[in-house]
Phi, psi and omega in degrees: 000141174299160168285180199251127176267037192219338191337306151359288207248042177292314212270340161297322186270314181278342197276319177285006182277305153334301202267355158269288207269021182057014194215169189263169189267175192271157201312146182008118163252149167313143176311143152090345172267203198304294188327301179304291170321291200281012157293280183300277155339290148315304193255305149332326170237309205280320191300347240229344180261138165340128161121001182195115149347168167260327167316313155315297195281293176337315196283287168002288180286299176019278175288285190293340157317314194266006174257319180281339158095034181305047181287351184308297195264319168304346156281340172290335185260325186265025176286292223274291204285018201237283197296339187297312175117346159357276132250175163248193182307286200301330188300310192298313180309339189276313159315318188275339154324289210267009165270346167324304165305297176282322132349290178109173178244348156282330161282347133316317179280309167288333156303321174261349173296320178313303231266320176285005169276310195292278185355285191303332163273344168302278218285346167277322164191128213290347194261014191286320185336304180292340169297298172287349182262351253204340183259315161255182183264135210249029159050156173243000000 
Protein backbone atom coordinates (compact mmCIF):
# COMPACT_ATOMS: atom_id res chain seq x y z
CA UNK A 1 0.00 0.00 0.00
CA UNK A 2 1.24 3.67 -0.75
CA UNK A 3 2.07 5.84 1.59
CA UNK A 4 -0.65 8.03 2.84
CA UNK A 5 -0.12 11.64 1.38
CA UNK A 6 -2.38 13.53 4.44
CA UNK A 7 -0.36 11.68 7.18
CA UNK A 8 1.09 15.09 7.97
CA UNK A 9 -2.22 16.40 9.04
CA UNK A 10 -3.72 13.64 11.45
CA UNK A 11 -2.62 15.25 14.82
CA UNK A 12 -4.28 18.60 13.38
CA UNK A 13 -7.18 17.12 12.25
CA UNK A 14 -8.17 15.80 15.57
CA UNK A 15 -7.14 18.68 17.54
CA UNK A 16 -9.31 21.02 15.47
CA UNK A 17 -12.14 18.39 15.03
CA UNK A 18 -12.21 18.63 18.95
CA UNK A 19 -11.91 22.40 19.36
CA UNK A 20 -15.08 22.53 16.40
CA UNK A 21 -17.37 19.99 16.88
CA UNK A 22 -16.46 19.48 20.52
CA UNK A 23 -15.80 15.66 20.91
CA UNK A 24 -12.95 13.43 20.26
CA UNK A 25 -13.03 12.42 16.26
CA UNK A 26 -13.94 8.60 15.79
CA UNK A 27 -11.73 6.21 16.26
CA UNK A 28 -8.65 5.33 13.86
CA UNK A 29 -9.91 5.03 10.15
CA UNK A 30 -8.34 3.34 7.55
CA UNK A 31 -6.14 5.65 5.12
CA UNK A 32 -7.79 7.10 2.75
CA UNK A 33 -11.32 6.48 3.97
CA UNK A 34 -14.23 8.78 4.28
CA UNK A 35 -13.61 9.14 8.09
CA UNK A 36 -9.84 9.82 7.98
CA UNK A 37 -9.98 12.41 4.78
CA UNK A 38 -12.53 14.28 6.86
CA UNK A 39 -10.35 14.12 9.77
CA UNK A 40 -7.04 15.08 7.93
CA UNK A 41 -8.88 17.31 5.47
CA UNK A 42 -11.73 19.03 6.70
CA UNK A 43 -10.54 19.54 9.96
CA UNK A 44 -7.07 19.35 9.72
CA UNK A 45 -6.62 21.89 6.63
CA UNK A 46 -9.64 23.60 5.71
CA UNK A 47 -11.21 24.22 9.48
CA UNK A 48 -7.67 25.07 10.19
CA UNK A 49 -6.93 27.91 7.80
CA UNK A 50 -6.23 31.74 8.49
CA UNK A 51 -8.67 34.41 7.31
CA UNK A 52 -12.06 33.22 9.00
CA UNK A 53 -12.94 32.47 12.74
CA UNK A 54 -14.16 29.13 13.61
CA UNK A 55 -17.00 31.01 14.42
CA UNK A 56 -17.12 32.32 10.97
CA UNK A 57 -16.66 29.06 9.30
CA UNK A 58 -19.53 27.80 11.63
CA UNK A 59 -21.94 30.30 10.33
CA UNK A 60 -20.68 29.48 6.61
CA UNK A 61 -21.67 25.36 7.17
CA UNK A 62 -24.29 26.18 8.80
CA UNK A 63 -26.01 28.07 5.93
CA UNK A 64 -24.99 25.38 3.76
CA UNK A 65 -26.22 22.55 5.77
CA UNK A 66 -29.48 24.30 5.84
CA UNK A 67 -29.56 25.48 2.07
CA UNK A 68 -28.58 21.51 1.01
CA UNK A 69 -31.18 20.21 3.57
CA UNK A 70 -28.29 17.94 5.37
CA UNK A 71 -30.18 17.30 8.19
CA UNK A 72 -28.72 14.08 8.97
CA UNK A 73 -25.41 16.35 9.97
CA UNK A 74 -26.79 19.53 10.90
CA UNK A 75 -27.73 18.61 14.43
CA UNK A 76 -23.96 17.63 15.20
CA UNK A 77 -22.84 21.48 14.22
CA UNK A 78 -25.39 22.90 15.58
CA UNK A 79 -24.81 20.77 18.96
CA UNK A 80 -20.87 21.98 18.39
CA UNK A 81 -22.02 25.82 17.51
CA UNK A 82 -24.49 26.13 20.66
CA UNK A 83 -22.04 24.40 23.45
CA UNK A 84 -18.98 26.23 21.91
CA UNK A 85 -20.81 29.20 22.90
CA UNK A 86 -20.25 30.43 19.44
CA UNK A 87 -23.62 30.67 19.41
CA UNK A 88 -27.07 30.87 20.97
CA UNK A 89 -30.91 29.71 20.58
CA UNK A 90 -31.66 33.13 19.59
CA UNK A 91 -28.76 34.09 17.36
CA UNK A 92 -29.42 30.39 15.54
CA UNK A 93 -33.39 31.47 15.40
CA UNK A 94 -31.95 34.80 13.55
CA UNK A 95 -30.50 32.77 11.27
CA UNK A 96 -33.27 30.87 10.00
CA UNK A 97 -34.69 34.42 9.67
CA UNK A 98 -32.80 35.38 7.35
CA UNK A 99 -32.18 31.93 5.41
CA UNK A 100 -36.31 32.53 5.29
CA UNK A 101 -35.77 35.21 2.83
CA UNK A 102 -32.71 34.25 0.89
CA UNK A 103 -33.43 30.51 1.20
CA UNK A 104 -37.17 29.86 0.99
CA UNK A 105 -38.94 29.00 4.15
CA UNK A 106 -39.32 25.32 3.89
CA UNK A 107 -35.16 25.47 4.50
CA UNK A 108 -35.66 27.63 6.98
CA UNK A 109 -38.71 25.87 8.76
CA UNK A 110 -36.43 22.60 8.64
CA UNK A 111 -33.60 24.63 10.14
CA UNK A 112 -34.98 25.73 12.91
CA UNK A 113 -37.33 22.77 13.93
CA UNK A 114 -33.34 21.45 13.99
CA UNK A 115 -32.02 23.99 16.32
CA UNK A 116 -35.21 23.95 18.94
CA UNK A 117 -35.00 20.18 18.88
CA UNK A 118 -31.12 20.40 20.30
CA UNK A 119 -32.07 23.52 22.41
CA UNK A 120 -35.02 21.44 24.12
CA UNK A 121 -32.31 18.66 24.24
CA UNK A 122 -29.46 20.58 25.70
CA UNK A 123 -32.11 21.92 28.25
CA UNK A 124 -33.73 18.35 29.45
CA UNK A 125 -30.09 17.19 29.97
CA UNK A 126 -27.28 19.59 29.46
CA UNK A 127 -24.55 16.83 30.26
CA UNK A 128 -25.79 14.14 27.10
CA UNK A 129 -23.33 15.81 24.36
CA UNK A 130 -20.60 13.36 24.53
CA UNK A 131 -22.79 10.67 24.71
CA UNK A 132 -24.73 12.07 21.70
CA UNK A 133 -21.87 12.99 19.62
CA UNK A 134 -20.16 9.80 20.60
CA UNK A 135 -23.05 7.75 19.31
CA UNK A 136 -23.40 8.88 15.54
CA UNK A 137 -21.03 10.20 13.09
CA UNK A 138 -20.84 13.86 14.05
CA UNK A 139 -20.91 15.00 10.26
CA UNK A 140 -18.66 17.45 8.53
Amino acid sequence: MSEDPFSHLFDKGNQMWTEVMGSLPPPNAPDGSLDDLARKLIFGELWARPGLSIRDRRLVNLTLLAMLGRDSVTPYHVRAALESGDFDADQLEELSVHLAFYAGWPVATAFVQLVRAEVRRQAADPDANAAAVESGDPGN
